[in-house]
N, C-alpha and C positions, 0 to 999 in steps of 0.2 A: 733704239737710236744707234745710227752705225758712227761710231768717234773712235778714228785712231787713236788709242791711250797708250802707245806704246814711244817713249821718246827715243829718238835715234842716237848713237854713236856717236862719239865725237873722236877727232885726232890725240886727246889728249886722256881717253875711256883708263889706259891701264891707269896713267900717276890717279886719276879721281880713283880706281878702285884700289889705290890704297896700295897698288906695287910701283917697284920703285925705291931709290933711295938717295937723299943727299949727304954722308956723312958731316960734311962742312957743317952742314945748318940746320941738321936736330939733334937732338938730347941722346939718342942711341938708335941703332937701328941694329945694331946686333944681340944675340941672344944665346948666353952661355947655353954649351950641349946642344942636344940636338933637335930640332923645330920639325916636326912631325911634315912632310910632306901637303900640301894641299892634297892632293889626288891620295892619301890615304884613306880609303875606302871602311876605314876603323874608326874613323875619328871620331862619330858620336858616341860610338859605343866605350871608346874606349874616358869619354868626356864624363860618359856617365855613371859610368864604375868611378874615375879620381874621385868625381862628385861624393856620390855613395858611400865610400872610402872614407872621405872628410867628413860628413854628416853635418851636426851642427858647425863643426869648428869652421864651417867655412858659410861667408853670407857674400852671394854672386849679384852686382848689381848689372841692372843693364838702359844704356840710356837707349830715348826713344829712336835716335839716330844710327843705333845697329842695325847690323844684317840680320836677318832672320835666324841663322847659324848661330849664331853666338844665343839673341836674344833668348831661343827655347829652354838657355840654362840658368835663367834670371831668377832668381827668387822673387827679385820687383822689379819693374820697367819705371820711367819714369823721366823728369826733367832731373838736373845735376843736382839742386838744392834739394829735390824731393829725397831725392837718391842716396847725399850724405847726411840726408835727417833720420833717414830706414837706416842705416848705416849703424848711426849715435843708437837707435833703438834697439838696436841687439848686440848688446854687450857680451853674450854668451858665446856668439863668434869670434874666436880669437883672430883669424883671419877672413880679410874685405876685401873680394875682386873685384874690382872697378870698371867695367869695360864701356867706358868711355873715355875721353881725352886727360890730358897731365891737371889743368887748372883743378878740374873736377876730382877727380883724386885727391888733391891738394884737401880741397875743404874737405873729402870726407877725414882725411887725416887729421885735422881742425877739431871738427866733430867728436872724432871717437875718442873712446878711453886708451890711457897709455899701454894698458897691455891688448890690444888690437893694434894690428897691421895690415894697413890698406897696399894691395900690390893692383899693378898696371902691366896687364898681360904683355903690352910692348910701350916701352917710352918712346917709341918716335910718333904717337896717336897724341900727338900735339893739340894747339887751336890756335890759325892762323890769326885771330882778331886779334886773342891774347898776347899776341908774338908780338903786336901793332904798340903797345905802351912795355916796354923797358923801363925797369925802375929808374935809370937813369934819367934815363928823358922824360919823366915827369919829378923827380926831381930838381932837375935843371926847367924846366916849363915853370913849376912852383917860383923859381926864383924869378925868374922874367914876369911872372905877376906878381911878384914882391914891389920889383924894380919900377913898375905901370903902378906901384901904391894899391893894390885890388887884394891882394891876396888876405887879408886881414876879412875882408868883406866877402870872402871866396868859401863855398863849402864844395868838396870836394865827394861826387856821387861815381862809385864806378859801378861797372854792370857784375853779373856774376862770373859772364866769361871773362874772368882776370884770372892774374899769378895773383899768389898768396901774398907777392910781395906788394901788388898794385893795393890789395885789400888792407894789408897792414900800414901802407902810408896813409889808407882814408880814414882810419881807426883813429892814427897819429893827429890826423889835420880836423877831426871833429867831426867826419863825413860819415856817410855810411856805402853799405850793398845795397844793391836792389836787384829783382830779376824782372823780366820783361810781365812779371802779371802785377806787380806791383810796384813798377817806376812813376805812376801818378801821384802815389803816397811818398815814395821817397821823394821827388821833388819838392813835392809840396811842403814837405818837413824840412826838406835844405833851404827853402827863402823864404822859413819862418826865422830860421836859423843866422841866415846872411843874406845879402844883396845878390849875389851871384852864385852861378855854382860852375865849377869845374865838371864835366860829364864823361867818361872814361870807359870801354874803350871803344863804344861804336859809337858815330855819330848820328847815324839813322836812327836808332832807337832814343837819343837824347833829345835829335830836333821831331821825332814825332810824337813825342809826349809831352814837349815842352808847349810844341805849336795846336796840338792837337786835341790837349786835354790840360791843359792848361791853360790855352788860350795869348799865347805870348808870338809873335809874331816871327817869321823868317829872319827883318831883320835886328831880332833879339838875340839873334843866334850868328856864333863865328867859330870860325872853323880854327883851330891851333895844328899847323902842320910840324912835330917832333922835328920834320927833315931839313928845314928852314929855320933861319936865325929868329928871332924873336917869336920864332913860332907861327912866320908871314905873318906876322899882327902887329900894328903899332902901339902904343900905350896908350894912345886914344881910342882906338878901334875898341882894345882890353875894360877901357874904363865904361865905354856907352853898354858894353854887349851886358846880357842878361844871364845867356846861358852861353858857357865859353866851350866846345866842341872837341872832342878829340879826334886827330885823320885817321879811325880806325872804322875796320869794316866786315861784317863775316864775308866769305866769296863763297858764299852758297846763295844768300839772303840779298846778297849785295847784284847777282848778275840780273836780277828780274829788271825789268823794264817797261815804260807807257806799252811800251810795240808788241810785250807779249802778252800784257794784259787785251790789249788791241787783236792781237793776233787770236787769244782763246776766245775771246766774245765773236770774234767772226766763226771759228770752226766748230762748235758746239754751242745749239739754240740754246736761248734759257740758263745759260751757265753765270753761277755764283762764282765770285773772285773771291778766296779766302784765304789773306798771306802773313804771312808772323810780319810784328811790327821791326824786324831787322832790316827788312827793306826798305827801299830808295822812300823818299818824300812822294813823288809822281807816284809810284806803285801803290802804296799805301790810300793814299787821296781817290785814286779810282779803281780802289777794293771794293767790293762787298761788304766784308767782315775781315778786320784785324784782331788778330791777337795771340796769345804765347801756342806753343807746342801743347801746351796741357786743352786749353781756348778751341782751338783747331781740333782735338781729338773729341772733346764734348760735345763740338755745332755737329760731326759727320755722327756721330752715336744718334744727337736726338732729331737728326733732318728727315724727311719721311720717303719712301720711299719714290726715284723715281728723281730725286734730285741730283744736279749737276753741279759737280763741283771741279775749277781748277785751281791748284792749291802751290801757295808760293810756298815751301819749307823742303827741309832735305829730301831726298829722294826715297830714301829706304821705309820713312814713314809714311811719305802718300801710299808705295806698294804697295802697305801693310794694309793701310787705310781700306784701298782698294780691294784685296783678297778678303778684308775682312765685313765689307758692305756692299756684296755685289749686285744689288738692290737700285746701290746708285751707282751714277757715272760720274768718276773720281779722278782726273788726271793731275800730271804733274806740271804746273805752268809754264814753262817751258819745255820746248819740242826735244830739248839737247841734255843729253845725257848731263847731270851732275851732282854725285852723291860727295860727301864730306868728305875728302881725300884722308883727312889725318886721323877721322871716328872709321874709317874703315879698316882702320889698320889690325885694327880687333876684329882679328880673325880665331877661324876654328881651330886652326893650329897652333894659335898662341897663347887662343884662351887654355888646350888641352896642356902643352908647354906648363903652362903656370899650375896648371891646379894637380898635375902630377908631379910635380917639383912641388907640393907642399904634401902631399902623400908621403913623399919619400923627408919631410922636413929640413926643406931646404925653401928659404922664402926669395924669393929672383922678386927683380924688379920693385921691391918694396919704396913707399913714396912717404919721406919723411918730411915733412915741413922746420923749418929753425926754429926753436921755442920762443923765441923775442918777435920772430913774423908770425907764429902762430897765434899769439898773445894779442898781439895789436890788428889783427884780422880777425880773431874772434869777437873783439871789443865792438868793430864796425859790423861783425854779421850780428851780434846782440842788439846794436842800435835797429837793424835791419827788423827785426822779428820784434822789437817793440812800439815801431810806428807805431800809428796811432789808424784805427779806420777811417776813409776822411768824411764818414757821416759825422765823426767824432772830432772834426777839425773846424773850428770856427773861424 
């Protein structure tokens, strides 16, 4: 089958690969001493002695949405929660490098024991959903459905990509975590719970499980914009709705479109549409197969040879995907370049940065969570891992 699988350039190719900087509006972009070159032609070798060096004392995670560069030094690859669960499971490493984004970090800090310290090869490897609910503004949100009389009747469901601090207010308000393989259960525990639920911080993933596996219709669902006063909601709008929406969105999951699912069924015969449920409503409704990052790596392992797949999720995993089942034909569902800008930032030079800087015992970039946020996020990630199966739900 001849299918260009190769997505082209875009104008904006450097900030998505993760160069670039806005001091203004991330968490740091600078990095005591000195940050090893790209173009040093030592970097793995010398990645692989720090390593070596450290031995057990150090356990390297690596989420599914690295570069291949980094990933080779993973002890485990994985989704975020899988990630700070391997994390809690070896206590023997005193030091966790986390080479994935800030939120993730966070939990694994959550997770582990006090004498382990989770570092973050670069703090400006943000996650823009995350960025989307401020404690504030859901603070202030909470009170305007106070104000609508709802909030009493409101369980508050946030995704895993939150701050520690998003998770600690759901802890507070009786809510729980969920992650994209299991937000059917978490809902479904929230209006056993109360009448409504608050959904936090994508709304793509809240209205496609709400409407889609739960069965609750479009207009059960409303969207609370943080930028607007009342949240663009009236108090009647607040009191009809089922599932109340947060305007958050990944802008990797969020750019797919009817037009490129349209577009890959035209250029490649026979092609399966298979997108993480972060995507748009339209996208999702005329997939194939929805489901999380872990979902997605399972359907291409056990599809048999010869199959086509175009695949809605970050960039660096379809690659992976692709070099590692050249069997099938795997592309990226969109033509246009677009890897995680802020998960790229975890790079070879930052990862080496960090893990020779604890050679020499000096711990950079360490991610410490507030014990009073930790406490009340850990409360709602326990609610999380006690749902119930919902064969088990009557």
């Amino acid at each position: 089958m001849d299918v260009d699988t190769s997505p082209s350039p875009s104008p904006l190719a450097l900030l998505l690969l993760g160069r670039g900087a806005d001091p203004d509006s991330e968490r740091g972009v600078e990095c005591p001493g000195d940050l090893p070159p790209a173009s040093d032609p030592d970097l793995v070798a010398r990645a692989r002695a720090a390593k070596a060096a450290l031995g057990e004392r150090v356990f390297v995670l690596g989420h599914h949405y690295q570069r291949d560069e980094v990933i080779q030094f993973a002890d485990v690859t994985g989704d975020s929660f899988k990630l700070a669960q391997n994390a809690a499971a070896h206590p023997e490493a005193p030091y966790v490098v986390f080479c994935g984004v800030h939120f993730m970090a966070e939990s694994a800090d959550i997770l582990t024991g006090d004498h382990q310290q989770v570092v973050l090869p670069d703090l400006a490897a943000g996650c823009s959903m995350a960025d989307m609910a401020a404690i504030s503004q859901v603070e202030d949100a909470w009170d305007v459905l106070a104000d609508a009389g709802v909030a009493a009747t409101t369980v508050p469901v946030t995704y895993m990509n939150s701050t520690a601090a998003i998770k600690a207010f759901t802890g507070r308000h009786g809510g729980t975590v969920c992650t994209s393989s299991n937000a059917q259960r978490a809902l479904t525990w929230a209006f056993e719970q109360g009448e409504k639920v608050l959904f936090l911080p994508d709304q793509h993933l809240g209205r496609n499980t709400a409407v889609l596996q739960l069965g609750l219709s479009l207009d059960d669902c409303v969207v609370y914009d943080p930028h607007r006063p009342g949240g663009g909601l009236t108090p009647q709008q607040l009191q009809d709705a089922r599932v109340i929406l947060w305007r958050g969105h990944c802008s990797v999951h969020g750019r797919f479109s009817a037009e490129t699912v349209r577009e890959a069924r035209e250029r490649i015969p026979g092609v399966r549409i298979l997108v993480h449920p972060e995507c748009r409503h339209e996208v999702v409704t005329q997939a194939d197969e929805v489901g999380s990052t872990e979902y997605i790596i399972r359907a291409v392992e056990a599809a048999p040879p010869g199959t086509a797949w175009a695949i809605g999720t970050e960039l660096n995993l379809v690659q992976r995907l692709a070099k590692q089942h050249p069997e099938q034909t795997i592309v990226f569902l969109d033509k246009t370049v677009c890897f995680c800008s802020t998960m790229n930032r975890i790079d070879l030079p930052h990862l080496v940065w960090a893990l020779e800087n604890l050679v020499e015992g000096r711990v950079v970039n360490r991610i410490q969570v507030d014990p009073d946020v930790a406490h009340w996020a850990r409360v709602a990630l326990d609610r999380m891992l006690a749902l119930p199966e919902l064969g088990d739900v009557d």
